[in-house]
N, C-alpha and C positions, 0 to 999 in steps of 0.2 A: 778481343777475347773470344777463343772457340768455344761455343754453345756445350762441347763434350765438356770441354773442364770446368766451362760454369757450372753446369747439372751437375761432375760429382762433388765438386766444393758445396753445392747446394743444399744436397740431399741430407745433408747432415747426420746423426747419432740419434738411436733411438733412447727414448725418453720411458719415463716410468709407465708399465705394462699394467699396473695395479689401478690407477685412476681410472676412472670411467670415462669416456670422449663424451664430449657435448653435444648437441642437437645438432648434424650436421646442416640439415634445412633451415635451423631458427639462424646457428654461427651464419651461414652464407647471408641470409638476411642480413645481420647486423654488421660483414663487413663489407654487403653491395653499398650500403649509406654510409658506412667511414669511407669507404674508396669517393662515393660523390661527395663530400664533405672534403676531403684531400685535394679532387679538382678543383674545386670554389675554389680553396685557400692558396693555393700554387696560384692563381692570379696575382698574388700581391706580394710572390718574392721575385727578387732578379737574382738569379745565380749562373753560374760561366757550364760551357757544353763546350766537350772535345770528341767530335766524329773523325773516327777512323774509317777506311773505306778501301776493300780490297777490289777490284773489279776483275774479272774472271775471262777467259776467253770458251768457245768452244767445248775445247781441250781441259779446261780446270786449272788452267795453269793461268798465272794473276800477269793481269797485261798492265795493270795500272795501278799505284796504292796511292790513299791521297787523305793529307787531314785539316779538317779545318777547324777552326776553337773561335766561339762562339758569346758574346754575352744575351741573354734570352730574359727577356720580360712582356709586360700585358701593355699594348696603346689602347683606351678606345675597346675594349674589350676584344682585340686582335694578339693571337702570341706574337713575338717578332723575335729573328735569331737575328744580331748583328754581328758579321762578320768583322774578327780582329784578325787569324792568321790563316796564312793558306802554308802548311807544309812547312810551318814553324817561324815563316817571316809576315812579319808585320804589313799591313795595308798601308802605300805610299797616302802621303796630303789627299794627294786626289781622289784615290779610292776609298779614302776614308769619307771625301766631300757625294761619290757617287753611291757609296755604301747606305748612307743617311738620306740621298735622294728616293733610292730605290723602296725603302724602308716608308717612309712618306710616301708614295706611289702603293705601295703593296694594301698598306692602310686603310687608305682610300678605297683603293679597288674592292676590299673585302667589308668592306661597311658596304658598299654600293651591291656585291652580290647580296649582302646577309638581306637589306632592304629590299631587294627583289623578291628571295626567297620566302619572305614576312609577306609580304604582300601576297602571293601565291597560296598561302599556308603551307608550306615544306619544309621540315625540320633538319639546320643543318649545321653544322660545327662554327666554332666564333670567326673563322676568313670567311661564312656563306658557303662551303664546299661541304658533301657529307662527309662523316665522319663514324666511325666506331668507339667507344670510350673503353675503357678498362671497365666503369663502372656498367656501362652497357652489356656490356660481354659477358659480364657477374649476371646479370638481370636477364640472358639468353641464353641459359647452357646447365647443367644438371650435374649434379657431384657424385659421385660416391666411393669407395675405398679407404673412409678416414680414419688415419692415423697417425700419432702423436710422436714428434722429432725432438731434439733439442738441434735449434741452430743459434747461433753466436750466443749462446750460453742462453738462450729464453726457450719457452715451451713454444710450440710451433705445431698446430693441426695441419697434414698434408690433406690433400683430395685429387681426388680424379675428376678432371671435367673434360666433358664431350659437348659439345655444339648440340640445342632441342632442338629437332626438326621439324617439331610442331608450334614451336613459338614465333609468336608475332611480330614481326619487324617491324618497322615506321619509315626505313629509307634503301633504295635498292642493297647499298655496301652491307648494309646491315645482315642479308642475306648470306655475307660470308662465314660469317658466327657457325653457321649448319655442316660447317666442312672441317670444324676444328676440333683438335684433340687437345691434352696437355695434363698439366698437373700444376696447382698451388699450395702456396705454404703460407699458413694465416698465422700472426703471432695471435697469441693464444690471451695474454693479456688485454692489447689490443684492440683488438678484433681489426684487424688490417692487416693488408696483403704487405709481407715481406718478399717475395719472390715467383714467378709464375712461368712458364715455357709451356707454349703450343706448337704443334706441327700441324697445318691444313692437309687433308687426307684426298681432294681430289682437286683437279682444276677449278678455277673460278675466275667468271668475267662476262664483264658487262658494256653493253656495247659492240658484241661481237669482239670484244677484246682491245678494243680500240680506248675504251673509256678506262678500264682497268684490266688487268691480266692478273691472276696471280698462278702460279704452277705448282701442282701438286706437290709435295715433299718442301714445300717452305715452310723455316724456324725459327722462331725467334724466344725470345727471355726477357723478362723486364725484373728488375729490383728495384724495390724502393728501403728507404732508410730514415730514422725518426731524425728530425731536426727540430733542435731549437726545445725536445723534448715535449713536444706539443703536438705536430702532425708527422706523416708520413706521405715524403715526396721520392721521382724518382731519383735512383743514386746511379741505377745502367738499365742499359738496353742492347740488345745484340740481334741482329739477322742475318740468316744466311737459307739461299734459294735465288731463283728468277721471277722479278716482280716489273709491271711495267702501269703506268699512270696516266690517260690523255696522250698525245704525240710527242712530250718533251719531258718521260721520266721510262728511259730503258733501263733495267740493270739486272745483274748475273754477277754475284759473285758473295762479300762476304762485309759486315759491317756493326762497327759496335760505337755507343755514345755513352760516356763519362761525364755525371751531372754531380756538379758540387759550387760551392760557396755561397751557398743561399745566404738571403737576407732579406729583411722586408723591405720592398717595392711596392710605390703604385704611381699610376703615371695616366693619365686623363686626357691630354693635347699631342704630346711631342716626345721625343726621345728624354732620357738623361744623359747628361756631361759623359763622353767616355771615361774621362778620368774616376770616375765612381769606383769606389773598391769593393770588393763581396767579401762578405763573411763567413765563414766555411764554418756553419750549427750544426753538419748534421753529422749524426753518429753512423758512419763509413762500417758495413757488414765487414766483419771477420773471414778466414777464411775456415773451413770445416771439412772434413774428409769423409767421404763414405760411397756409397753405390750410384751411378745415375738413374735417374728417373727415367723411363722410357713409358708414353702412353700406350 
């Protein structure tokens, strides 16, 4: 999905002029802790992920598209994606036997960094790797411009957030918070993010580029969607720019991921049965017409 039509599906209808907006400094408060309360709880569903993948040349012109569909749940306090299709066909015996190896190996590894990291005292994501959270991102960045939407038929506070460049990090990536711009949409009953797009405003990287890269004019959008009527988890995600990770994640080009059939999971040792079926709780955003949001 292109980040344009997301934004102006987004951006939804303005809503009643006559009510007074709420504290926009107390709202962000109260929905940086539903966003952390949202991550806890997403531990303990499995539901199915379909990454699309445009890959870009030079030129802009797509050299490679490629999808793969996903079931995703927590080992061990590790996320794990299990590969079921590559480009619409199924994983043979084998690759289903080396899929589940892999999975078991990655596991492992990532207990083993997170134990290193504990021991060190460095604070890093549940593989051991740093990490940036949503709810982090809330917790580093400053609002203002709020005003009141209607999107899929619910009141909806937007805002403008910019990256503090005076606030305190805890881990290099963290760092990158300071180069972003964007705009959210908080349902308004809630207090949770329904929808969010940022674009990074200058280069960033770490390790002389080698450890991370990110390139100036990168975009991305997250939505989430209420399930089960209880929490709000994500439903998409979209990027498009040139981003690059350690020596074995190069990419240029354009990428969206489609998250549904939650249900609750929890899983302590080992994988579950592939056969496991997911249950699709969550109430799936509408579509809605209006202007895009441009930070």
């Amino acid at each position: 999905m292109g980040l344009g039509l997301l934004a102006m599906r987004a951006w939804g209808q303005a809503a009643d002029p006559e009510r007074p907006l709420p504290d926009v400094a107390a709202l962000m408060r109260e929905v940086e802790v539903q966003q952390r309360v949202s991550e806890a709880v997403q531990k303990d569903y499995l539901f199915h992920s379909v990454e699309a993948v445009d890959e870009l040349d030079r030129r802009g012109v797509v050299k490679k598209i490629e999808v793969k569909e996903y079931d995703v749940f927590w080992v061990n306090g590790v996320e794990v994606e299990r590969l079921l299709k590559k480009d619409g066909r199924e994983l043979s015996e084998n690759e289903k036997k080396k899929e589940d190896e892999r999975i078991d190996k990655e596991v492992a590894k990532a207990a083993e960094r997170r134990a290193k990291a504990d021991a060190k005292g460095k604070e890093t994501g549940p593989d051991g790797e740093e990490e940036v959270t949503v709810s982090r991102m809330l917790e580093l960045g400053r609002f203002t411009n709020a005003r009141r939407v209607k999107l899929n038929g619910r009141d909806t506070i937007v805002v403008d957030y910019v990256g503090d460049p005076a606030a305190k990090t805890r881990t290099r990536f963290e760092a990158v918070i300071r180069d972003l711009v964007g705009t959210i949409w908080v349902d308004e009953q809630d207090h949770a993010i329904a929808q969010l797009y940022g674009r990074f405003v200058n280069d960033f990287k770490i390790g002389g580029g080698l450890l991370v890269n990110l390139k100036k004019g990168l975009t991305f959008s997250f939505e989430q969607a209420r399930v089960n009527g209880e929490v709000w988890l994500p439903a998409r995600a979209t990027g498009e720019g040139s981003a690059r990770a350690l020596l074995f994640f190069n990419f240029n080009g354009r990428m969206s991921v489609e998250d549904s059939g939650y249900r609750k999971f929890k899983a302590t040792s080992t994988i579950v049965p592939r056969e496991a079926k997911a249950f699709d709780g969550a109430e799936k955003p509408e579509s809605s017409g209006g202007a895009a949001p441009q930070p």
